[in-house]
N, CA, C and O atoms as CSV, one atom per row, in Angstrom:
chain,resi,resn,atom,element,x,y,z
A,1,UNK,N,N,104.946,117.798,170.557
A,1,UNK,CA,C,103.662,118.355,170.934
A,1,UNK,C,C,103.570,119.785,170.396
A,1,UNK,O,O,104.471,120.585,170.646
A,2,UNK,N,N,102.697,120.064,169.796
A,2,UNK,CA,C,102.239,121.341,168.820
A,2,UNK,C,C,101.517,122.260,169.825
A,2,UNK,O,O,100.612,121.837,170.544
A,3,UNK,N,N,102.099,123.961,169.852
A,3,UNK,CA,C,101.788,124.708,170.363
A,3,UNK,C,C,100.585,125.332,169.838
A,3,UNK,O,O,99.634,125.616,170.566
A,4,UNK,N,N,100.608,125.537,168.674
A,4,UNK,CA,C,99.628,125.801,167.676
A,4,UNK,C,C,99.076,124.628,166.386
A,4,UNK,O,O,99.808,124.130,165.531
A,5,UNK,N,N,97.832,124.428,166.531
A,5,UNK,CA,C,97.123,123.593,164.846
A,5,UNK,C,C,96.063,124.453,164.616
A,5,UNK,O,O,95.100,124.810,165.295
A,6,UNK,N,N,96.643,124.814,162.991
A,6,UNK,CA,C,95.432,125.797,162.233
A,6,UNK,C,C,95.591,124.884,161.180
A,6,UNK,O,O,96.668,124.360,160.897
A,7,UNK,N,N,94.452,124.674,160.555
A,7,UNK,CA,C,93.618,124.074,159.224
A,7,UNK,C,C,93.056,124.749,158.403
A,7,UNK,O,O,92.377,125.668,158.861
A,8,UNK,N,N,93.081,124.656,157.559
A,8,UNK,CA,C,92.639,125.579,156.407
A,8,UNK,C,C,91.574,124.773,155.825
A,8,UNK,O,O,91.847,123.624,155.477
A,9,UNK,N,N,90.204,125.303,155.651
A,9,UNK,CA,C,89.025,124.419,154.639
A,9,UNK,C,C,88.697,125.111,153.516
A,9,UNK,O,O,88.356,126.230,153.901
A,10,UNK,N,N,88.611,125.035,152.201
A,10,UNK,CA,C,87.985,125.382,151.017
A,10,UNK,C,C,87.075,124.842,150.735
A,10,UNK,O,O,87.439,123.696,150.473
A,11,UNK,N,N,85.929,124.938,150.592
A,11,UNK,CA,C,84.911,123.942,150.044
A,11,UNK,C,C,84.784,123.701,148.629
A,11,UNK,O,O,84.267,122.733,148.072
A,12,UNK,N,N,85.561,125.150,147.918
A,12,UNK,CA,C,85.260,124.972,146.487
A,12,UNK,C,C,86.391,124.017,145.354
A,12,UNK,O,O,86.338,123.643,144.182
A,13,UNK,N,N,87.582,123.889,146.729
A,13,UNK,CA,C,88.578,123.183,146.359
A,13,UNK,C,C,87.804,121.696,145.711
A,13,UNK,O,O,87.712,121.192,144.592
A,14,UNK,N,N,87.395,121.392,146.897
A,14,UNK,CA,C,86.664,119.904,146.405
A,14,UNK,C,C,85.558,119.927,145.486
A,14,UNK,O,O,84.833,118.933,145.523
A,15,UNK,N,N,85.297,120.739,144.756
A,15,UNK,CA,C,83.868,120.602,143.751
A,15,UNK,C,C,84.358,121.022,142.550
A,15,UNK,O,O,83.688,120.876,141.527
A,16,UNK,N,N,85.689,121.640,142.538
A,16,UNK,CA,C,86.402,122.027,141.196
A,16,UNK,C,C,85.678,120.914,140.226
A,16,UNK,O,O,85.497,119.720,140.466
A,17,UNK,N,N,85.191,121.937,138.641
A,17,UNK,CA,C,84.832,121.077,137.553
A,17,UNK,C,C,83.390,120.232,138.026
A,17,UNK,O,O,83.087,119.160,137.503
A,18,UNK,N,N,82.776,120.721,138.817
A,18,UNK,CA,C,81.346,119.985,138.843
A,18,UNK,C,C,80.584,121.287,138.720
A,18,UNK,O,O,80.597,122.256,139.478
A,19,UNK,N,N,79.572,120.991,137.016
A,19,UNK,CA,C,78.886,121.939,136.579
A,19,UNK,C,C,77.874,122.543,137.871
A,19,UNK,O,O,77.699,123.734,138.125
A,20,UNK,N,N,77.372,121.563,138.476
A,20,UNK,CA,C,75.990,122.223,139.333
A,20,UNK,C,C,77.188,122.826,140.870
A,20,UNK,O,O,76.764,122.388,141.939
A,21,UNK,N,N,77.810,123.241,140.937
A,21,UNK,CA,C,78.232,123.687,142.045
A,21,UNK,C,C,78.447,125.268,141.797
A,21,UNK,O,O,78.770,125.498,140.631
A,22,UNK,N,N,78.350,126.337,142.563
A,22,UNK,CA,C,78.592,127.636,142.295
A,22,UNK,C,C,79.505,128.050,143.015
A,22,UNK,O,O,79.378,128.044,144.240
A,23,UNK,N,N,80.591,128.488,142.419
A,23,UNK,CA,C,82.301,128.823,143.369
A,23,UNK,C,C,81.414,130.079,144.100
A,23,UNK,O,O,80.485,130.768,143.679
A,24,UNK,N,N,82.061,130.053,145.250
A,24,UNK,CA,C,81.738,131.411,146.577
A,24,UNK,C,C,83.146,131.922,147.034
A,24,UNK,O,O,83.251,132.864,147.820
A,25,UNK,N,N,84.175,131.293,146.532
A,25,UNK,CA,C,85.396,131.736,146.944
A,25,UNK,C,C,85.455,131.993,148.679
A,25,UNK,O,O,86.111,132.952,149.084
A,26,UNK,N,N,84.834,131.211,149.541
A,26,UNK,CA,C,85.233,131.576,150.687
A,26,UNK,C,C,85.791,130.230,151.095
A,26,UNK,O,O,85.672,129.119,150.579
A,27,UNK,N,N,86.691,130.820,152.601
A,27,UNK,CA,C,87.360,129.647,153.416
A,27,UNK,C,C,87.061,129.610,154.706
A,27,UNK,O,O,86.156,130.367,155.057
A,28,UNK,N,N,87.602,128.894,155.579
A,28,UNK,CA,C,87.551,129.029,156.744
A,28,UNK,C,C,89.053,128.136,157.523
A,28,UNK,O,O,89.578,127.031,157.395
A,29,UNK,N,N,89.290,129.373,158.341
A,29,UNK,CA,C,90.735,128.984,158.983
A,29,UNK,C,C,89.899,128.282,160.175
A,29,UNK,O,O,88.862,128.777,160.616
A,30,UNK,N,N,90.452,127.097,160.639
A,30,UNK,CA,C,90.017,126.536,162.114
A,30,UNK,C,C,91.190,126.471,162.518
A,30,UNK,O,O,92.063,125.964,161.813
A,31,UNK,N,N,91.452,126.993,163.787
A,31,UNK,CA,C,92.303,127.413,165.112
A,31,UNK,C,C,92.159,125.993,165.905
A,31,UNK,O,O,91.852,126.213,167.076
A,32,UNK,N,N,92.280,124.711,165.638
A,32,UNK,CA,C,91.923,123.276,166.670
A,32,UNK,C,C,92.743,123.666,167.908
A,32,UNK,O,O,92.178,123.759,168.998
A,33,UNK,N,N,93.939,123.875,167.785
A,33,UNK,CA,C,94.525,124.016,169.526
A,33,UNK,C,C,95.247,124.975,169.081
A,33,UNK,O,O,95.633,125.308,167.960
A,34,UNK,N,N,95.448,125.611,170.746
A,34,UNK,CA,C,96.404,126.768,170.839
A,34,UNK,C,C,97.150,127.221,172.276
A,34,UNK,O,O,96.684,127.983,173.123
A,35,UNK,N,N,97.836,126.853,172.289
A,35,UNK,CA,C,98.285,126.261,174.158
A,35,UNK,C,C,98.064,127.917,175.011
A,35,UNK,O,O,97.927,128.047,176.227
A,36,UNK,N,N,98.076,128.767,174.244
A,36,UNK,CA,C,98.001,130.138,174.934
A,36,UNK,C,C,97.144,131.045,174.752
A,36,UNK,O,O,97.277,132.207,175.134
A,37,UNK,N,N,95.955,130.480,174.004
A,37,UNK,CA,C,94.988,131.374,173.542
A,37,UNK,C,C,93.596,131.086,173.139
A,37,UNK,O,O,93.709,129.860,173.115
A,38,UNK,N,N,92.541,131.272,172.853
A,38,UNK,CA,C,91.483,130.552,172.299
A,38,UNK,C,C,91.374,130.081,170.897
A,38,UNK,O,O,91.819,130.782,169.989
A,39,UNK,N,N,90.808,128.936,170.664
A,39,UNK,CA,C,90.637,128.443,169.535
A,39,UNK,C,C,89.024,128.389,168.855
A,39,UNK,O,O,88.114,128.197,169.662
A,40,UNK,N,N,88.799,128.493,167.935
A,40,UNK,CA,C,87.864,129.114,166.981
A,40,UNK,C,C,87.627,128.553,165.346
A,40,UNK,O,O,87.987,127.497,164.824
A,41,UNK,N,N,87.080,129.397,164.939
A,41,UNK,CA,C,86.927,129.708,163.190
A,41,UNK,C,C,87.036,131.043,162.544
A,41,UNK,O,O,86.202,131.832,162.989
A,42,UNK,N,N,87.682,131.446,161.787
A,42,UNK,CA,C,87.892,132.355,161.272
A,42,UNK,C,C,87.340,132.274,159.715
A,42,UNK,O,O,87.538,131.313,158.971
A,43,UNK,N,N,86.654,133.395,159.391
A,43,UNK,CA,C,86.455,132.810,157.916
A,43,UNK,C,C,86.948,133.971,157.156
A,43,UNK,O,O,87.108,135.147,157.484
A,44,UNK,N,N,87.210,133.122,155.692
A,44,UNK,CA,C,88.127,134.165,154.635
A,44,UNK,C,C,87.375,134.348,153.514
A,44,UNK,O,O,86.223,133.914,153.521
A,45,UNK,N,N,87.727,134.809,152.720
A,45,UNK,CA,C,87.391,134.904,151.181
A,45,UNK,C,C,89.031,134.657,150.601
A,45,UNK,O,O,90.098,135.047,151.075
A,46,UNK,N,N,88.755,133.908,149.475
A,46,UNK,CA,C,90.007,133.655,148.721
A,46,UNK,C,C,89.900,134.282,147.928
A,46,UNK,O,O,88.732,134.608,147.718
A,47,UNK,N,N,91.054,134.923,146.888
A,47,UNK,CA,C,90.857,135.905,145.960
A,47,UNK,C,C,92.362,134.746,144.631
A,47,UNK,O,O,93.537,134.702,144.264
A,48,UNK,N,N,91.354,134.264,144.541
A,48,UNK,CA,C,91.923,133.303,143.795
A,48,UNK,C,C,93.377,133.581,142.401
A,48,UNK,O,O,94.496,133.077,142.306
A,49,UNK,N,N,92.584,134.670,141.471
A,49,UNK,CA,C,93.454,135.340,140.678
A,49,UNK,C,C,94.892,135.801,141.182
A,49,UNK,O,O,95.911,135.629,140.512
A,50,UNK,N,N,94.870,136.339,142.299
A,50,UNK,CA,C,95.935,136.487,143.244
A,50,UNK,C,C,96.711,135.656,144.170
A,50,UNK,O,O,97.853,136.088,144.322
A,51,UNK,N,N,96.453,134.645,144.802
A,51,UNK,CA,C,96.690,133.347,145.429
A,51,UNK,C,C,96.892,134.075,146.862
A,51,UNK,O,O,97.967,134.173,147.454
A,52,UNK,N,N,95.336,134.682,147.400
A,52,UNK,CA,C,95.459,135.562,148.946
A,52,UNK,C,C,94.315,134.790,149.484
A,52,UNK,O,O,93.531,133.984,148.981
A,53,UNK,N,N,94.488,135.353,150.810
A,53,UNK,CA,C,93.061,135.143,151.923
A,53,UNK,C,C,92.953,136.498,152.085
A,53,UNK,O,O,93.814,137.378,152.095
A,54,UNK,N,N,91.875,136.526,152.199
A,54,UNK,CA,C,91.486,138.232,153.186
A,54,UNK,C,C,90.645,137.916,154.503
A,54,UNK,O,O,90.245,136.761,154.649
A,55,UNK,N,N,90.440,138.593,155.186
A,55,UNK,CA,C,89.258,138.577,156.254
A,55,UNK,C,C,88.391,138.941,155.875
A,55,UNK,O,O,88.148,140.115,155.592
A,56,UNK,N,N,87.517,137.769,155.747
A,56,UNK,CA,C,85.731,138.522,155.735
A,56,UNK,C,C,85.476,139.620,156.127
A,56,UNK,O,O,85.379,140.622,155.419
A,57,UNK,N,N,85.269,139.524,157.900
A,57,UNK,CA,C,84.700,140.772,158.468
A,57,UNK,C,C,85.297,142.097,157.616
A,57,UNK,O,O,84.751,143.173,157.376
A,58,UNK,N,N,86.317,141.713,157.340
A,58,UNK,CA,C,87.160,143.330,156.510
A,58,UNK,C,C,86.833,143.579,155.357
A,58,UNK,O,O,86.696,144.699,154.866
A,59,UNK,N,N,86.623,142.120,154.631
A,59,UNK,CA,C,85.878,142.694,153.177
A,59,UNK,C,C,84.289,142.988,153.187
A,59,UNK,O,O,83.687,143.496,152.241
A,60,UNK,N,N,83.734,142.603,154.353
A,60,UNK,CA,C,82.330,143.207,154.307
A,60,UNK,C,C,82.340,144.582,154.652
A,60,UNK,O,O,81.626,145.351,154.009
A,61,UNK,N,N,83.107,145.031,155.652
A,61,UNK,CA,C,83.260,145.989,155.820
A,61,UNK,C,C,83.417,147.473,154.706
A,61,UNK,O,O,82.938,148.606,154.766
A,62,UNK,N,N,84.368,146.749,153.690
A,62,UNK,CA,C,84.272,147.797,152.542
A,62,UNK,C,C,83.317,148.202,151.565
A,62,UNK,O,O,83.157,149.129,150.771
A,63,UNK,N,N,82.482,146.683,152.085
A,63,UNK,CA,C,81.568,146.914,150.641
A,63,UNK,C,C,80.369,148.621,151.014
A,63,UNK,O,O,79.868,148.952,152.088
A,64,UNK,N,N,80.280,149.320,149.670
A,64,UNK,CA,C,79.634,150.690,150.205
A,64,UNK,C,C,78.015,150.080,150.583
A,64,UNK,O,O,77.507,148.977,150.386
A,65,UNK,N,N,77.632,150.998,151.041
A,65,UNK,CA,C,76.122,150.922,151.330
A,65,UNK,C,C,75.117,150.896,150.290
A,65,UNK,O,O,74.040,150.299,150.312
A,66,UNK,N,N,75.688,151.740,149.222
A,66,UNK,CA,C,74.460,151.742,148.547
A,66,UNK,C,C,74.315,151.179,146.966
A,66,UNK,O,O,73.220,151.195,146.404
C-alpha cells in the first residue's frame, strides 16, 4: 500500500510530430493519494533542452512587467 502516488502528464509528449499541434511545453504533476497530506495538481513548464520541470507559479513570477 503506497503512501504517496504522483503522476506526471505531458500533453505534448503525445502529439510529438503532428504538424497542426503547437508544443506549450507545460505539465502537470497530479498528487492522486497522499496518506498525510492533501492531494491536488501542480502544474510545470518543461524546459526540454535541459531535461527539468520548473514551477509555473515561479516562472510567471519572473516574467518582467513590461
Amino acid at each position: 500500500d503506497a503512501d504517496v502516488v504522483i503522476l506526471l502528464h505531458r500533453e505534448d509528449y503525445y502529439h510529438r510530430g503532428q504538424d497542426d499541434y503547437e508544443q506549450d511545453n507545460t505539465a502537470e504533476l497530479i498528487i492522486a493519494k497522499q496518506r498525510n497530506g492533501p492531494t491536488g495538481n501542480v502544474k510545470l513548464i518543461f524546459r526540454e533542452k535541459i531535461t527539468r520541470f520548473e514551477n509555473a507559479a515561479r516562472v510567471e513570477e519572473q516574467v518582467a512587467p513590461f
